[in-house]
N, C-alpha and C positions, 0 to 999 in steps of 0.2 A: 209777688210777680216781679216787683223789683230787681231781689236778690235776684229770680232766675234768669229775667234778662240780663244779668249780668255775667254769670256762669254762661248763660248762652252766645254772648258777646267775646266772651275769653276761650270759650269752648271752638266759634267759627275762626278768633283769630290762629290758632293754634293746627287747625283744618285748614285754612289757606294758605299758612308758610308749610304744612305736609305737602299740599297739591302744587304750590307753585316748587318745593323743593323736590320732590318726586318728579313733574315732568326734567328736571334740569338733571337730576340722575339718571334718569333713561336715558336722555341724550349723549351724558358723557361713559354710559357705561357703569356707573355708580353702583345705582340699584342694586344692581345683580350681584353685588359683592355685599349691601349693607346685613344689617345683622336686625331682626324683630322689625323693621321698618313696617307703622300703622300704616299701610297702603289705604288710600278713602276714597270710595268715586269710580266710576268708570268712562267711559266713552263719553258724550254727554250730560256728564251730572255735573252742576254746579255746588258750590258753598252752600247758598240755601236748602240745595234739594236734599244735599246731606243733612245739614241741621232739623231740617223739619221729617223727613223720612228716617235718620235714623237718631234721631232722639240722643246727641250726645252729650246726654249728661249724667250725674253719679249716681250710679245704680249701687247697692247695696249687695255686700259679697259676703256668701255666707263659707264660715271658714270650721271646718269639721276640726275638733283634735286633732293633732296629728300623732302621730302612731307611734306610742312609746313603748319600752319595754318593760314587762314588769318583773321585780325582783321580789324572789325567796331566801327569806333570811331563817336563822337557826333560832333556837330560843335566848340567842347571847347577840343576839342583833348582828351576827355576820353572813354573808350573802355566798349562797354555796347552788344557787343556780338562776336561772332568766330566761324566759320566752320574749320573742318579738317579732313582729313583722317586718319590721325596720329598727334595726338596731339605731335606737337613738335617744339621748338624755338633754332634753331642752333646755338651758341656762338662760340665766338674766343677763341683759347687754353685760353687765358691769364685771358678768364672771368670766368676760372677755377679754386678752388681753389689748392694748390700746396698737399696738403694732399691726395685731388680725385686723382689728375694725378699719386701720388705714388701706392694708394690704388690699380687702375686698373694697373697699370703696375706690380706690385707683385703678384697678385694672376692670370694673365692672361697670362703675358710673362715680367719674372723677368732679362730676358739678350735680354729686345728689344731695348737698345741703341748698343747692343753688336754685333750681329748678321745682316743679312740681310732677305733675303726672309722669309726662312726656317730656325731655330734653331737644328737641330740634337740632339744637346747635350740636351737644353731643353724638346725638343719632348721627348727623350728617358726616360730623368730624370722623367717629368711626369708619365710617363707608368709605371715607377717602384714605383714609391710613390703613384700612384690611386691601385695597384697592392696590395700590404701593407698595403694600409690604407682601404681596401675593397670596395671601390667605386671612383668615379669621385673626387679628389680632385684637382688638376690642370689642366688646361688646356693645353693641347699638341701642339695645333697651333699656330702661333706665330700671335699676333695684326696685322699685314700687312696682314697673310692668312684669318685673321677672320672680318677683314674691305672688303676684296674682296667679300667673301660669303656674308653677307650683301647687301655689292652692286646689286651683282645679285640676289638677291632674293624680294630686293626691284623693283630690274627692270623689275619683272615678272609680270603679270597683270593678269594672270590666274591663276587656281590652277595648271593645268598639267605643265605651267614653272614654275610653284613655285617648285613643286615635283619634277622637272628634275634640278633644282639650286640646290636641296638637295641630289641629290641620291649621296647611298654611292656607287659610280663606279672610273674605274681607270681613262677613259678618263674626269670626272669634275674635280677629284682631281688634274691630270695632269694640265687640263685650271687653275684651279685655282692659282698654284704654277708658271704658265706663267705671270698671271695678278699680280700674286705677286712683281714677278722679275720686272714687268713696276715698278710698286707703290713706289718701292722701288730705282729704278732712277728715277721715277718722281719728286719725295716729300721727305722734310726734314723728319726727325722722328718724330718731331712736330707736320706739318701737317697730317702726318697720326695717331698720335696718336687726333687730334682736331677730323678728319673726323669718327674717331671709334666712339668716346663718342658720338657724334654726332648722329650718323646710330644707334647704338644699343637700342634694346629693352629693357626697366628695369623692367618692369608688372604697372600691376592698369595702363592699357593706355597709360602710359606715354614713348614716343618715343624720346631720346634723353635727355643729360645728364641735362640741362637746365628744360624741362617739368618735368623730373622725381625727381631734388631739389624742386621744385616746389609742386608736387604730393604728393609725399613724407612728405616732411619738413615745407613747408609753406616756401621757401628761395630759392633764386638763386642760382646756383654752386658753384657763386665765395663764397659764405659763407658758406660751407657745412663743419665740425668739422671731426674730425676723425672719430667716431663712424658712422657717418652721410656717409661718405665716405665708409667706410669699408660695410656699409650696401649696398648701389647701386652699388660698385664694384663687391661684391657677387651676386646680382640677375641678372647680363647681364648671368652670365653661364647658368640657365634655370630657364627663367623669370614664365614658366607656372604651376613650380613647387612652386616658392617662391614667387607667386604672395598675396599679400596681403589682396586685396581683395576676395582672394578664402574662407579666413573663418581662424579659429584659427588655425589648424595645417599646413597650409602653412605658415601663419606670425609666428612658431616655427622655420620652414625649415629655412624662413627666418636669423632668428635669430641664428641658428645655424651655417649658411652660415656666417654671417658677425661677428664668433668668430673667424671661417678659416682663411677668412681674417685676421683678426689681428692675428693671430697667427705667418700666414706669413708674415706679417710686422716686428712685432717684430723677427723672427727669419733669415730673411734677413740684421736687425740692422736699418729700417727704421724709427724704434720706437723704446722704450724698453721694457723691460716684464712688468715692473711696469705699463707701459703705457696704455698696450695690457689687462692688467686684471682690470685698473678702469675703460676700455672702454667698457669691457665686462659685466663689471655693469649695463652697461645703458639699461633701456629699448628701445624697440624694437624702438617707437617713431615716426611712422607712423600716421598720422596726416589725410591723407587721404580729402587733398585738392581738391575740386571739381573744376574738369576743363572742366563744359559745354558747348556742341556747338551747332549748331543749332539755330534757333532760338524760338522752344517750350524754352530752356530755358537762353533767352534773357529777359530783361528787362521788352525793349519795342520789342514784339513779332512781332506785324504787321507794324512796321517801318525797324525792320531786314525784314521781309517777302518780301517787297518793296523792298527791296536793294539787297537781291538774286536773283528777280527775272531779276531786271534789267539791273544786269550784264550779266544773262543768254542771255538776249534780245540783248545786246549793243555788236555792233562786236569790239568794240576797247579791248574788252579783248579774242579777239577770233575769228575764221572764223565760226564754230560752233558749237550748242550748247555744243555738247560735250566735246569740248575744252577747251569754257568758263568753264562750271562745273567741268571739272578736273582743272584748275586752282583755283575757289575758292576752293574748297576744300584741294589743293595741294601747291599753289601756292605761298604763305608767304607773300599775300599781305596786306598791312595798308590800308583803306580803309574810309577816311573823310568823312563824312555825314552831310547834313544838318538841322540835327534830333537838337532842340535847347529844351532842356531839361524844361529852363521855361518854353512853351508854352506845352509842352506835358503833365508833371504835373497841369497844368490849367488845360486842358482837359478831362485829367485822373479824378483829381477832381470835374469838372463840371458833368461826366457822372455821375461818383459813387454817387451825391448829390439827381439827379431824376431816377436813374434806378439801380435796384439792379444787382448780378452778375446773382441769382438765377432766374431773370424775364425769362419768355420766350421770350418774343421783345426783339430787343436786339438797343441800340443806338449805331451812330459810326459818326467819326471826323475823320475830316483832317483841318489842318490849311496848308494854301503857300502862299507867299510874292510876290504881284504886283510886274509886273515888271523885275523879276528873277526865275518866277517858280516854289522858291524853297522851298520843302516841310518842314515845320518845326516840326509841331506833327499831328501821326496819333495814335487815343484812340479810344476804345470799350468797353462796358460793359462787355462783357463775354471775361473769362480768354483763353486763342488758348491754344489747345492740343485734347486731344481725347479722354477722361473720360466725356462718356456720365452722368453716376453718380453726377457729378460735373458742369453739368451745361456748359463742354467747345466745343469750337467749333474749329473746323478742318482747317479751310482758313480765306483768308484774309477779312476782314471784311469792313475795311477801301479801300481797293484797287482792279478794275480791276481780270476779268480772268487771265489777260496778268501777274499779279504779285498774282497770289495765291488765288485770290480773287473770288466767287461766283458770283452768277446773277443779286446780288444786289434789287433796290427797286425802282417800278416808282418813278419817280422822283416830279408827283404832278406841280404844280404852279410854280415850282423854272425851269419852260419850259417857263412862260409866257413871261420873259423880252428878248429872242430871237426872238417873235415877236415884241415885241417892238420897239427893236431897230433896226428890218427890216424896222418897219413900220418909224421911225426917220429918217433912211437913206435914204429913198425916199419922203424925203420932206415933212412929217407929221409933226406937231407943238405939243405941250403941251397941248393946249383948244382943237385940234381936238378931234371929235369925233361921236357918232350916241346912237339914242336910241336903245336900248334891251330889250328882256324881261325876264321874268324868265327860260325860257324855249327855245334852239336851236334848228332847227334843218335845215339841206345841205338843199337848194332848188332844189339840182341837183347834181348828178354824177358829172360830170364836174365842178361843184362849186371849186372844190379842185382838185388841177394837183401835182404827184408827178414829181421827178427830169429828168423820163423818160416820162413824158408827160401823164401817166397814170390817167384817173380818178379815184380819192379816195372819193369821196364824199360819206356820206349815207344818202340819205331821210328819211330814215327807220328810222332812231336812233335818240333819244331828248337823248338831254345833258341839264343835269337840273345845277342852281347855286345851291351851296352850302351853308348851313343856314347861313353860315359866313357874305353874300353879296348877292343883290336884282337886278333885273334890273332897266331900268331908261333911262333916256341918260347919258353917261359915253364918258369922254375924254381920251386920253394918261394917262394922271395924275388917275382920278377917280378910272378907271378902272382897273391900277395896282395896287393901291392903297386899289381898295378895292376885287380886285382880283375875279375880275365878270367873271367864265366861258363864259359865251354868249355873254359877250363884245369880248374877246378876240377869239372864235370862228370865231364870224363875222370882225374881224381885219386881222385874218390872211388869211379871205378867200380875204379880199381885198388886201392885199400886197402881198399875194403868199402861197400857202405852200413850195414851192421847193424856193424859196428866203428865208422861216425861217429855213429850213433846211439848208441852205445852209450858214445862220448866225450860227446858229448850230454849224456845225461842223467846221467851222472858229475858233471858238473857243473854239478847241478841244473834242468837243462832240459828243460821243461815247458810245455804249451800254456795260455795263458791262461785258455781259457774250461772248463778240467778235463778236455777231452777228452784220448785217446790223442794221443801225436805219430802225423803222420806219415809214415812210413816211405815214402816215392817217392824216384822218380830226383832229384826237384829238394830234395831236403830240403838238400844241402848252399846251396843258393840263396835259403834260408829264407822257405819257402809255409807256414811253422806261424807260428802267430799267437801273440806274443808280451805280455808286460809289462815296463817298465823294472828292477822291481825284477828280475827273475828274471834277462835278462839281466846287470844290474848285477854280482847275486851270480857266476854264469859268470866275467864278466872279470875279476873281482878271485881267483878263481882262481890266473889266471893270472899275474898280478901280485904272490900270496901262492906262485908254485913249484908251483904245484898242491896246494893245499891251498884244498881247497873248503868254504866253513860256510856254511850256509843261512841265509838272512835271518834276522837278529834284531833287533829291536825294545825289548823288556824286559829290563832289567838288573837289577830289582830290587822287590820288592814288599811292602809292608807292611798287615799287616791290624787291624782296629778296635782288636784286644786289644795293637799294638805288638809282634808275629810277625814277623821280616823273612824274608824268600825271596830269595834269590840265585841270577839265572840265568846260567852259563855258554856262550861259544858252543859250537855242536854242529858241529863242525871233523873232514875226514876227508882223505887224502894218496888224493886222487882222479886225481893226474899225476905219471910222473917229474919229478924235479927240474927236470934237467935237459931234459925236453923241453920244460918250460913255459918255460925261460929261452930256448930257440931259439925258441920262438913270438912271446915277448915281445921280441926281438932283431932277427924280418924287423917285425913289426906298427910298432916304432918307426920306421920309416921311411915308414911310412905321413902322418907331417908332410914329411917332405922329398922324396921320391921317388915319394910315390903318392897316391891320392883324396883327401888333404888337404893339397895343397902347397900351393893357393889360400890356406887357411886360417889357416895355420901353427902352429908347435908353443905351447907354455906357457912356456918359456924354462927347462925342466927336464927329467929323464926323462921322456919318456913313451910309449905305444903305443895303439895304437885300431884299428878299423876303420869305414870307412863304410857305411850300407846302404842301397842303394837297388832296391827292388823291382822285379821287371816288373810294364809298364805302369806304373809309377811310380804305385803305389797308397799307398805307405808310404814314409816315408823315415828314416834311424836314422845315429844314431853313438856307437858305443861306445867307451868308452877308459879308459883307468888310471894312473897315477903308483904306485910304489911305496905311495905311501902310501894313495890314495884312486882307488875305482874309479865309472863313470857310463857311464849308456848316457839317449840323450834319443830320445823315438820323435817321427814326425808323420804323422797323419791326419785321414782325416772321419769320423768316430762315426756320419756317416748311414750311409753305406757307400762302404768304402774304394774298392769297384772300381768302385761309380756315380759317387760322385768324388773320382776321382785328382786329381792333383796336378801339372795339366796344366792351362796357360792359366789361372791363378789367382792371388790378390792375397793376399797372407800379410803382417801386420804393414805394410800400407801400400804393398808393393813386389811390384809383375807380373812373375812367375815365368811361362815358356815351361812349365818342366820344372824341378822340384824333384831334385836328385838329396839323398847324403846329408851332402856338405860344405853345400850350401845354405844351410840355415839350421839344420839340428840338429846338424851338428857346429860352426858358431858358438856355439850355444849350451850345449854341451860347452864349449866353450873360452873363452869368459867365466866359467861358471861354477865350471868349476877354478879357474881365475885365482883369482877369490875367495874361493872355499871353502879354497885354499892358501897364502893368504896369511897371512904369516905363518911359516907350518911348513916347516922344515929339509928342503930336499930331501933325496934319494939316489937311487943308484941300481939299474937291473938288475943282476942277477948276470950278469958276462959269457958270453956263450956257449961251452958246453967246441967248441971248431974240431977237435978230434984227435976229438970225435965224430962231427960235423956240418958240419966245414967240407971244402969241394969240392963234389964229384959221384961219383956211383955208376958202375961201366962199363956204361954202355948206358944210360944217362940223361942222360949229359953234353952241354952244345950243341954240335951239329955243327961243325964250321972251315967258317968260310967260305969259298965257291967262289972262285977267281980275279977272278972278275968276278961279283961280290956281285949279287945280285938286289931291285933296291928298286923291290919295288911298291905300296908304301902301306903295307905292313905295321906300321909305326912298326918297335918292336924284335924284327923277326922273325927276326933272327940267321942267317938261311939259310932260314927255317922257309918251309912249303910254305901258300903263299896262294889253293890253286885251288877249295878250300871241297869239293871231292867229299868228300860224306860228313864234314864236319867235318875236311877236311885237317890230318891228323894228320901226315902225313909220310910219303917213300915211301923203302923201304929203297933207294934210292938214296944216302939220307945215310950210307950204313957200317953200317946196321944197329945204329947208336947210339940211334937216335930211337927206332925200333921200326915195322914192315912196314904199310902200308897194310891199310887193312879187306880191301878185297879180295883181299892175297894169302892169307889165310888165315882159319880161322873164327874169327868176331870174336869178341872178348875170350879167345880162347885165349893161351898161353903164348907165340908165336910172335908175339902182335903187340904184346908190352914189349919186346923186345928181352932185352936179359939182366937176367935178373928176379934 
């Protein structure tokens, strides 16, 4: 009770030198020139009726963060993009330099080591020298009152609390000079002189003393010179006046403001005159440092794009969305990526070699590392923004709905090795296989069962091969190899569709634009529309043994307070071992023996597949090295099937027909190149042969007839080239192949042969 009578004693005298100074400013005119003046009382109210009615004493001010920006860094710890709401980087008083802390505390409040809450005496002095000098020349509120206003205005989220932190009324001014009185036993002078520089606005964006040496100068605070000083001391008074960027006669105000300054410096004895006038020499010296956020202009655009959105996604930075978003934007956090700069300039480079910015298709990459997930570079041809003029695009190219990203582009052939390696995991070998013909088509509705037991099959519909690859009899090997539609039709109707779906999505496969996969007769043919990252993640899979981790991004996160977060990948044994190493064992021959022998290999382990859509909508190559996996897509973002990729000019050069070596598996193969240069190859694990090597009985290729039958088949081994029905084969072969459609009901037991 003591104590308070005593605050309450200090609190009414400080209330009666306002009232008796207030009426003596009315009288002479003052008033209405001061600057923050706590107005207290009206008409009839005395000293006590104040003290007891409005309760002045330290109330407790609740002070939010304030709004930092947070920074994305590379995997080599350099910073290649930032969000914020307020571009602002808070320092310690001490990373100040001593000239700034004189500069603000002379032209704001020249007796704030002197005073407490409220100044009186400066308040008044103010009022009489803005008074005289005909406008606003000092400030009347003391640093402690003008740190709280801030506070609260920053802690408003709307406009109408914005406007109600501003009104000029008696009951804010009251709170305010309450929260003052806290601030002022809370905190040294120090720290509330750190938390001002801190909170206050200095124009051109820049929030906070740190952003605005920055902004400004090209320099951190602690280096800022006198002149340099005396300039951002004068623009916190009103930044929207003296803002810089307004055009030449604000950068005058400017400049006018930060004579004031020195004026006051030197005439406090902070400096001398001499000082004050070779400072006033200087020019203005606004520099006009750009400090972009977002990521239109980031670097690498669609690698930021990925990493915003997945913090949005990820609850460890938030319960939701909304949270997440106000922290990246607010939130001051550091934020490690797994973005590795050499592999993204490979990529960057490989695109730009076959595909200009200006093409309509547009090519796109993602590279991620077996094993860990983790994403290393995502590139596109066309530059993100939204000047149609220019050729740019709007979303993420490279990634997923879920991270910014569009509907993307079937995925083509780079679907086939899912049946594959369904067909591997239940016991298939390498020599198995069966003839085909040029031409599929379902012998039945039921031929194909989606995951709810649905018939998907169409009799109705032939699926032709592609000029690339012929029917024949085709094995495991052949038929990835040479990426025979009708082979791999009639595979997956033997292994399941709901079992390659189901391989699928094991390893993370998912349609771009969020929808369901799905589940048809052509899925193994890939009609689902894809992103690189997603397949990326898939191949590396298979290249990790079958261990599948979902894209990762973030390694690592540090927040305002100097909290770090460590994120591991999220890694699951999605394939036998060994099935993935026979997968990875036919697919490497896909540089030498199949869709990219044109092409050629890396000059190290590797494996891929090429995809080229019907009607040549889309065009893909994916592929892996032990070490590092990449899938590169190409389309047209207007619409793939209005235009394919047919009779068209890519990177300068008239393509008939795009298939998937064309140009996306070139640019696969440059961009490994590079991205591996450098790093120590290795190799596959070899294939277990006592599992997988041979053929099954009743799967094996026929012996050929005495007098071989070559009717254009390419490698048709005997295989039956008469197209009935997708010439499957007539058990004339021994009944190895397995019984034509029509000797028996089709897709029963009797027409594999021995199952």
């Amino acid at each position: 009770m003591q104590a308070e009578g005593k605050a309450k004693g200090s609190v009414l005298r400080a209330i009666g030198g306002v009232l008796k100074l207030a009426v003596a400013a009315t009288v002479t005119g003052v008033l209405a020139a001061a600057v923050a003046v706590p107005v207290v009382g009206g008409a009839g109210m005395t000293v006590n009726a104040a003290t007891n009615e409005l309760r002045l004493l330290p109330e407790p001010l609740k002070e939010p963060p304030l709004a930092e920006k947070t920074t994305l860094l590379d995997a080599d710890g350099k910073q290649f993009a930032q969000f914020y709401f307020q571009n602002r980087e808070s320092v310690k008083i001490d990373e100040v330099s001593d000239i700034m802390k004189t500069a603000i505390v002379a032209i704001e409040d020249d007796r704030f080591y002197d005073h407490g809450a409220i100044d009186l005496e400066g308040t008044f002095r103010a009022a009489a020298r803005n008074v005289s000098g005909g406008g606003v020349v000092q400030g009347g509120s003391s640093i402690t009152q003008q740190y709280v206003k801030l506070v609260l205005v920053n802690a408003a989220e709307t406009k109408e609390k914005r406007d109600a932190a501003q009104a000029q009324t008696i009951s804010r001014k009251l709170n305010e000079l309450r929260y003052a009185l806290y601030a002022e036993e809370k905190y040294t002078k120090a720290e509330i002189l750190e938390k001002y520089l801190n909170i206050s606005y200095y124009g051109a964006g820049a929030y906070g003393i740190q952003a605005a040496a920055k902004r400004f100068f090209g320099k951190p605070a602690s280096k800022l010179n006198l002149w340099e000083s005396a300039t951002l001391a004068g623009s916190v008074q009103n930044p929207s006046v003296t803002d810089p960027d307004a055009g030449k006669a604000a950068r005058d105000r400017l400049l006018e403001r930060r004579n004031t300054v020195l004026n006051r410096m030197a005439e406090l004895g902070k400096i001398t005159k001499p000082e004050a006038e070779e400072a006033k020499k200087k020019k203005l010296g606004f520099k006009d440092v750009e400090a972009p956020g977002g990521c239109q202009e980031s670097k690498y655009p669609y690698f930021c794009l990925y990493v915003q959105h997945e913090i949005a996604l990820n609850e460890d930075f938030g319960k939701t969305p909304k949270e997440r978003e106000r922290l990246l934007q607010r939130g001051g956090l550091t934020i490690t990526t797994t973005l590795d700069t050499k592999a993204q300039k490979a990529a960057e480079k490989a695109i730009k070699k076959y595909v200009k910015r200006s093409d309509k298709p547009v090519a796109a990459q993602a590279m991620v590392v077996p094993g860990t997930g983790a994403v290393k570079a995502m590139a596109a041809s066309r530059k993100y923004g939204n000047s149609k003029k220019k050729n740019e695009i709007s979303y993420n190219l490279v990634g997923d709905r879920d991270h910014a990203g569009g509907a993307g582009f079937q995925a083509g052939s780079t679907f086939k090795p899912f049946t594959l390696l369904t067909a591997l995991s239940q016991g298939m070998k390498l020599g198995d296989g069966f003839s085909t013909g040029d031409v599929y088509t379902a012998p039945s509705y039921s031929a194909f069962r989606d995951c709810k037991g649905a018939s998907r099959g169409d009799p109705k519909h032939d699926v032709h091969n592609s000029s690339e690859s012929s029917g024949g009899f085709k094995t495991l090997t052949t038929g990835t190899l040479g990426s025979v539609n009708t082979f791999f039709l009639r595979l997956e109707q033997e292994v399941g569709l709901c079992e390659t779906v189901k391989t699928a999505k094991s390893l993370g496969i998912k349609r771009a634009d969020g929808g369901k996969l799905e589940e048809v007769e052509t899925f193994t043919l890939g009609t689902n529309e894809m992103d690189p990252v997603t397949v990326s993640a898939a191949y590396a899979a298979i290249a990790a043994r079958g261990t599948y981790c979902a894209p990762m991004v973030i390694t690592e996160s540090l927040d305002r307070d100097g909290k770090k977060t460590s994120y591991k990948p999220k890694c699951k044994q999605a394939l036998d071992e060994e099935v993935a190493d026979a997968a990875a064992h036919i697919m490497s021959g896909v540089f030498t023996k199949g869709t990219m022998t044109e092409v050629g290999g890396i000059g190290r382990p590797a494996a891929g597949k090429t995809g080229t859509t019907d009607a040549y909508t889309a065009a893909w190559f994916a592929g892996f090295t032990p070490e590092l996996a990449s899938a590169v897509s190409l389309g047209d973002p207007r619409g793939a099937f209005k235009y394919d990729l047919t009779g068209v000019t890519i990177g300068g050069r008239y393509y008939s027909y795009v298939y998937g070596a064309s140009i996306s598996g070139r640019i696969w193969k440059d961009a490994m190149l590079g991205a591996l240069k450098g790093v120590e190859a290795s190799s596959f694990t070899p294939v277990n042969m006592e599992r997988f090597g041979g053929c099954s009985a009743g799967r094996c290729a026929p012996k050929p007839p005495p007098k071989p039958d070559r009717d254009g088949g390419g490698d048709d081994r005997g295989g039956d080239r008469d197209g009935d029905r997708g010439g499957w084969g007539d058990d004339d072969d021994g009944g190895q192949v397995g019984q034509d459609v029509n000797d028996g009901a089709a897709g029963g037991p009797d027409d594999w042969g021995n199952w």
